[in-house]
N, C-alpha and C positions, 0 to 999 in steps of 0.2 A: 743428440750427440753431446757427449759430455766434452768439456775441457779437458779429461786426457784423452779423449777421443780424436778431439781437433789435431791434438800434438802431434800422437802418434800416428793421424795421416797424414801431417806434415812430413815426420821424417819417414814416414814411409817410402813415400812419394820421392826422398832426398831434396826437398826443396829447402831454400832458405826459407826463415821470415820475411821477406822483402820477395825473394820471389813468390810467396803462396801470397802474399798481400797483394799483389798486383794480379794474382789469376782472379782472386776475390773482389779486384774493384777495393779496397777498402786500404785503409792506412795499415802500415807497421805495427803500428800501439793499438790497433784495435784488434788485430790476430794476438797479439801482447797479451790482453785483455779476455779475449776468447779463449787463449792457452790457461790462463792461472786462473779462468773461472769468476774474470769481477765484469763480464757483461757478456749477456746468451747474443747470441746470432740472431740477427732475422729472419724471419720465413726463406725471405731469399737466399740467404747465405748458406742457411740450411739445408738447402734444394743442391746448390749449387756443391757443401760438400758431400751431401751424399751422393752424385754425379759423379764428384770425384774417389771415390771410397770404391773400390771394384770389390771390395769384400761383400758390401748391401747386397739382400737376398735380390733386389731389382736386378741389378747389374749380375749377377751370376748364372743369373735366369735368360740375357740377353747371351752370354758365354758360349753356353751350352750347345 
């Protein structure tokens, strides 16, 4: 997931930065950081937002 990726399921979702940080476990500055592309996610994080992403072919397949 790229950093516009992250973004635009933040505002997708209508979350703040401080609320998507705190679904995430993780600081403010580091969604900061994962928005404008100067640090990737961890495995984990990346798990956690494609979970959150209901567009990913997984989650559409559970949809159906």
């Amino acid at each position: 997931m790229t950093a516009e990726q992250i973004r635009d399921l933040r505002l997708r979702l209508e979350l703040s930065t401080m609320a998507f940080a705190i679904r995430l476990a993780v600081s403010v500055d580091t969604v900061r950081k994962y928005e404008q592309g100067k640090r990737r996610p961890t495995d984990r994080i990346m798990r956690l937002l494609e979970a959150l992403d209901v567009t990913t072919p997984a989650r559409q397949e559970v949809a159906v």
